[in-house]
Structures are given as C-alpha cells and as structure tokens.
C-alpha positions in Angstrom: 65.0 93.8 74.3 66.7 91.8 71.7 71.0 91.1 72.3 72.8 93.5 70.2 74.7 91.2 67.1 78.2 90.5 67.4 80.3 92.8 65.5 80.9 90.9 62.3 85.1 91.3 61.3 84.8 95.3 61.7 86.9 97.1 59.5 90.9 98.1 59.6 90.0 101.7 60.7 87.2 100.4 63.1 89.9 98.5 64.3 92.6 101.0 64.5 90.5 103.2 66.3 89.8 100.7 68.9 93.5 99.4 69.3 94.1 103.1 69.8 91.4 103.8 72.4 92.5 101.2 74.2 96.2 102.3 74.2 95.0 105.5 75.0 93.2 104.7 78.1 96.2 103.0 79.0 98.5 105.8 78.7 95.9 107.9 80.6 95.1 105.5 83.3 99.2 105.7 84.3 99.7 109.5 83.5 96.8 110.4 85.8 97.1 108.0 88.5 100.6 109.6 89.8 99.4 113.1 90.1 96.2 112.1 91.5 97.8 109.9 94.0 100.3 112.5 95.0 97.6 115.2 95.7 96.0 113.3 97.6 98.5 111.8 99.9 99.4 115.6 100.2 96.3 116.6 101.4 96.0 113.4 103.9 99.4 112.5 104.8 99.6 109.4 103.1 102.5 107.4 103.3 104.2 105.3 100.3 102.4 102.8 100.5 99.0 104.0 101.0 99.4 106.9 98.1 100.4 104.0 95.8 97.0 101.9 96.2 95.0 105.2 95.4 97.0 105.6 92.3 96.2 101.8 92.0 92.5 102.0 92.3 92.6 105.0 89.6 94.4 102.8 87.2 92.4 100.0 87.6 88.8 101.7 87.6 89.9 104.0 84.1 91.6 101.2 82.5 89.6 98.1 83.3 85.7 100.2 82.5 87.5 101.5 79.5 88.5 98.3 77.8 85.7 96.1 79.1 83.3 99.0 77.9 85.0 98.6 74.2 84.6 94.9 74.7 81.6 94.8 75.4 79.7 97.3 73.2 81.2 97.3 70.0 83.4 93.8 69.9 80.6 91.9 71.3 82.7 89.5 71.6 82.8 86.7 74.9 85.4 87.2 77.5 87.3 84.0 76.2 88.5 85.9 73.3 90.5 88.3 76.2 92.5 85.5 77.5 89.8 84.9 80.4 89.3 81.1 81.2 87.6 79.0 83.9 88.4 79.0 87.3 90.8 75.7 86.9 92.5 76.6 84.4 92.8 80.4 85.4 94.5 78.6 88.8 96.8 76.3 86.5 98.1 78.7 84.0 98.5 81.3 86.9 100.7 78.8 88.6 102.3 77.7 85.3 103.2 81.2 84.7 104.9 81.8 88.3 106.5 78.6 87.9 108.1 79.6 84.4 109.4 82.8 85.1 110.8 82.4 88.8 112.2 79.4 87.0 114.0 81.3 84.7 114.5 83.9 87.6 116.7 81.4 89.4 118.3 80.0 86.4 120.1 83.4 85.6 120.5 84.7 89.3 122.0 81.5 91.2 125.2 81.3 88.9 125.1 85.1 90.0 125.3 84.4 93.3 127.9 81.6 93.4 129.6 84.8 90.9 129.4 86.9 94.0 127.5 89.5 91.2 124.8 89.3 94.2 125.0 88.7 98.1 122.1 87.5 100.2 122.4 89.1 103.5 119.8 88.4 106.2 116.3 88.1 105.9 113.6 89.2 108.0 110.9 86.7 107.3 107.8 88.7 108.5 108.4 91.7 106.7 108.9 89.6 103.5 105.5 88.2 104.0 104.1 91.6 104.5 105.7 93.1 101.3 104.8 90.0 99.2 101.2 90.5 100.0 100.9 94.1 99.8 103.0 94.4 97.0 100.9 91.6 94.6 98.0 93.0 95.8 99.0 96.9 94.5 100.8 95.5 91.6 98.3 93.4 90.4 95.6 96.6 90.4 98.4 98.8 89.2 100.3 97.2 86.5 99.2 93.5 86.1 95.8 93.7 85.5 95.5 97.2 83.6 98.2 96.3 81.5 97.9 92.6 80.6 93.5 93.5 79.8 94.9 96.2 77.5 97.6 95.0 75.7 97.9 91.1 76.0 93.8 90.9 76.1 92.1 93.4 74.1 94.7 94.8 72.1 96.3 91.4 70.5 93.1 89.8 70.2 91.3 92.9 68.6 94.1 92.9 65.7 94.4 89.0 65.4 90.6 89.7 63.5 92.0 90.9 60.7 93.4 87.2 60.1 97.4 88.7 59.7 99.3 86.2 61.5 103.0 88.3 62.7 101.8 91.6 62.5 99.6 91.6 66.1 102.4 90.2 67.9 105.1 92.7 66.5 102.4 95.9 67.0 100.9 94.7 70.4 104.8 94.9 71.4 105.8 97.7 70.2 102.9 99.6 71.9 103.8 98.2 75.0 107.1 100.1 74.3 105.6 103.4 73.5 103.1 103.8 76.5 105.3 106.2 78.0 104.0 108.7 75.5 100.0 109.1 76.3 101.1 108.2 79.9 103.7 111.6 80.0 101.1 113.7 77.7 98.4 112.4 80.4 100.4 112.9 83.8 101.5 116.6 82.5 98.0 117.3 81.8 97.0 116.7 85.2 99.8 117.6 87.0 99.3 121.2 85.2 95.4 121.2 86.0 96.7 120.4 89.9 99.0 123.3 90.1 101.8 121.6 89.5 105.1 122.5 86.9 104.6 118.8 84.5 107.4 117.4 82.8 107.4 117.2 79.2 106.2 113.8 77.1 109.0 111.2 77.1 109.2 107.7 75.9 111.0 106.7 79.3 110.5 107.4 82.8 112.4 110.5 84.4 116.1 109.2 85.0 116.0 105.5 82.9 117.8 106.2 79.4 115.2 105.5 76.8 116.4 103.1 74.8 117.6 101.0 77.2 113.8 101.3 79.1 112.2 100.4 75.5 114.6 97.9 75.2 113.8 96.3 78.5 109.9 96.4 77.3 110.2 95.3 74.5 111.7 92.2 75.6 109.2 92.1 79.2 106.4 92.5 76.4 107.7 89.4 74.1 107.7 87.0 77.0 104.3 88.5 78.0 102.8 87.9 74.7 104.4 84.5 74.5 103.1 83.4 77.6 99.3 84.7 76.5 99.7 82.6 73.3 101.2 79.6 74.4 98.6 78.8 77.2 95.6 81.3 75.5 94.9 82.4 79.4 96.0 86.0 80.3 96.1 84.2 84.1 99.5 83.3 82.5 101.1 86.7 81.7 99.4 88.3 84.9 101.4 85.6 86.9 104.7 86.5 84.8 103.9 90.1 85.1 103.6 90.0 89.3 106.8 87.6 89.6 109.0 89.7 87.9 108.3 92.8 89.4 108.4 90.8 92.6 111.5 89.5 91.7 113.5 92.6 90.7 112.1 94.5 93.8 113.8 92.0 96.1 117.0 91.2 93.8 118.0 94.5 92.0 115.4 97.4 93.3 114.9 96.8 97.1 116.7 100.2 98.2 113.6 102.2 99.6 111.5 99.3 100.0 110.7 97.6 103.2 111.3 93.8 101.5 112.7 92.3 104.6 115.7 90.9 102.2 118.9 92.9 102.4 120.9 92.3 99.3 123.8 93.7 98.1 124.5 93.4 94.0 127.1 95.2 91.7 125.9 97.3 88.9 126.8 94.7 86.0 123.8 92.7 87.7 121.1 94.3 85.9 121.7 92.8 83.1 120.7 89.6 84.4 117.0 90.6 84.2 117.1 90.9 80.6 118.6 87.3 80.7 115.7 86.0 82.5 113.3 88.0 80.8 114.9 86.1 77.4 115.0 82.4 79.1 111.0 83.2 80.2 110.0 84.0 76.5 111.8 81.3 75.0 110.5 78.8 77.3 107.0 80.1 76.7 108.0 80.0 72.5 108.9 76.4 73.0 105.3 75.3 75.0 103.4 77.3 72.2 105.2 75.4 69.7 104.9 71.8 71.6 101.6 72.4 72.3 100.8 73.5 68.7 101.9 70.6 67.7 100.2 68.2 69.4 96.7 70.3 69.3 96.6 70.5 72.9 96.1 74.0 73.4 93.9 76.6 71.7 93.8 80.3 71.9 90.2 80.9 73.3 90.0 83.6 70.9 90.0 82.0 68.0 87.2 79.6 69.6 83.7 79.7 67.1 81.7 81.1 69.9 77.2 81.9 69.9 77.8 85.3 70.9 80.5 86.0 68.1 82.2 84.5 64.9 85.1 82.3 64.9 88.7 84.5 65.0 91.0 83.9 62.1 94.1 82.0 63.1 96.6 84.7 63.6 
C-alpha cells in the first residue's frame, strides 16, 4: 500500500477545525480525568497520590492518541514539526529549559528570602526525593506532556501553516487561557453521568478568581511558547513546565503536600511567581532573538521535510 500524501497547506477551516479538535481533546482529557479519578479511588480506597496517577493515565492516553491521531492522519506531517528532536538534543534543551527557569526561579525568590517574604524551615531530605520523583513523574503524564503536545506542539505549529507570523503565538496563548471552558463543560458531563451534582462551566478553577488564573496563564503560556520557539524542541517547555510546578509546590503550595520542605511565606509572596514566570520568557525572548540572529537555531517545523512541504516562517 502506497504512503498516504502529505497534506498540502490545508485550508483555514481545515485548520480551524483541527486547532479546535485538538483544544477540545484537551479540555476533555482534564474535565474527565478528575471525576474518573475520584470514582475510582472511591471504589478502591485510593489515596492522593494514587487517585492522581489514574487521573494522569486518563489525560495522557485521551490527549496524547488524540493529537498524534490528527498528526498523523490528516497533517501527515513528521514529528519534527511538533517540537520532537533527537535524543541529544531532547537531553540538552530539556536541561536548558530546567536550567532557565529554576534560574529565574532563584533570581526572584532569594532577594525574597533575605526580605524575610519566605522562611526555609527544615528539610527532610528523603521525603523531598520521594516527592520530586513522584511528582515529575505524575506531572509530566498529567500536565507536561498533554499540554505542551497540544498547545506548544500541535496547536502552534498547525496555525504557523498558514504563513501569519504573530497571530499563532497570540491564539496558541490565549487558548491556553481558555481551557478551563471544554475542561468544566467536560468534568460536569461526567461527573453528571457518575451520579454526581457537577459544577457549572468556568474559565477558572473552583476558588482562584478568574482573571487573576487567566492572567497567571497567559503569562505561564508566553514563557512556554517562547521557550518552544527559541530552541524549536518541546523538550524545552516540558522542562519549564515540570520546574515550575515543582517549584511553586515546594515554595508557595506545599500545605497538603508531603514535600519534605517546611516553609513558611506571607501572602504578598505570590506575586513572585508571576516575576519569575516574566524573567523565564524574557530570557527565552532574548535566546530566540540571539539565536535568530546568528542562524543557529531553526524551528524543526519549518524544516523542508520528504514526508511533508516546507512550513512558512511564522
């Protein structure tokens, strides 16, 4: 059987349709996973931890077939133009990526500190270990590897085709923002079909002001994006992804969670993570720029490629 053709520059509703699949599967992955996960820790006994990886499998299995399926049968595209590299650089951007954003991490929470804004107590070094591991490893199923495939992979490069060059950064991002939508339509569904009394569709989580949660994404999903673009690997925004939700669940949201760090921070503190979150993307801005510059990087998706025509420059 002869290879299917590569899908020659498809058409603005062709790709409408598929940006909005994609966001959609998203949305659903999230909305479905907590009601799932809960039922099922209900029915086993399942503690935090354990009812979160189920919820993480679910995410991962919708989201992940979803957008690799679109990839794959109607892009026909090769997996460069999602952000995937080899396994060398894939290592270096992810550490590049870590490196950038607990950089910028430090930068805005040491003068903290020194502030007294935040106080290290003790540290129980075992239990830190254990929650770093098992907190990348759920994280990275649940909301780095879902989300950075979907919006930072397939998403931005499915719009750059059209050949616009601001207008798939600025609609990738505000997306991003506005996945509390199909996730609350999706996780009311399904916690009606369970038996359950749903909440209604939001655009934040229950108990986070909304525009200060859009706010926050909007500015998590600039520095993503920026990352993405200035090395072309999605390695790079998975890595800034996992450190900052490491980051904030040791620093500003370790109350419930056995982190092995006990620290005490006042409530003015917060704003510290949007300060990070702005030194990341700006340090990202200026390597896309340097790196433009000097032709030393090139988005993988804009690559001429055998399996599919060369993307536009964005």
């Amino acid at each position: 059987m002869n290879a299917a053709p590569p899908d020659q520059r498809p058409s603005r509703p062709a790709l409408a349709l598929r940006t909005f699949g994609a966001w959609a599967a998203m949305g659903i992955g999230l909305g479905v996973a907590g009601p799932v996960s809960m039922a099922i820790a209900d029915q086993t006994g399942f503690g935090r931890t354990a009812r979160q990886a189920v919820g993480a499998v679910v995410v991962s299995l919708i989201v992940v077939s979803v957008v690799l399926w679109l990839h794959a049968r109607l892009d026909r595209r090769p997996y460069a133009a999602l952000g995937f590299v080899s396994a060398v650089s894939a290592v270096r951007t992810f550490g590049l990526g870590v490196a950038v954003t607990g950089g910028a991490a430090a930068v805005a929470i040491v003068p903290a500190v020194l502030g007294g804004w935040i106080a290290f107590g003790s540290v129980d070094w075992g239990a830190l270990a254990g929650f770093l591991v098992v907190n990348a490893c759920i994280a990275f199923a649940l909301e780095a590897l879902p989300e950075e495939l979907t919006f930072r992979g397939y998403i931005y490069a499915t719009l750059k085709r059209r050949g616009a060059r601001r207008a798939p950064f600025f609609v990738t991002t505000a997306l991003f923002c506005l996945i509390m939508l199909p996730t609350s339509a999706a996780a009311a569904a399904a916690t009606m079909l369970l038996g359950g009394d749903p909440d209604g569709v939001a655009f934040a989580p229950s108990g986070q002001e909304p525009v200060t949660y859009v706010l926050l994404l909007a500015c998590f999903g600039t520095a993503l994006l920026a990352a993405r673009i200035a090395t072309g690997s999605l390695w790079t925004s998975m890595a800034l992804h996992l450190t900052f939700l490491t980051v904030n669940r040791i620093v500003f949201a370790g109350e419930g969670r056995d982190t092995g760090v006990r620290v005490e921070s006042a409530p003015d503190a917060a704003v510290l993570v949007l300060a990070y979150l702005v030194l990341t993307a700006a340090a990202f801005g200026v390597l896309a720029r340097v790196r433009g510059r000097r032709g030393g990087q090139v988005d993988p998706s804009r690559r001429p490629s055998a399996v599919g025509p060369a993307s536009t420059s964005p």
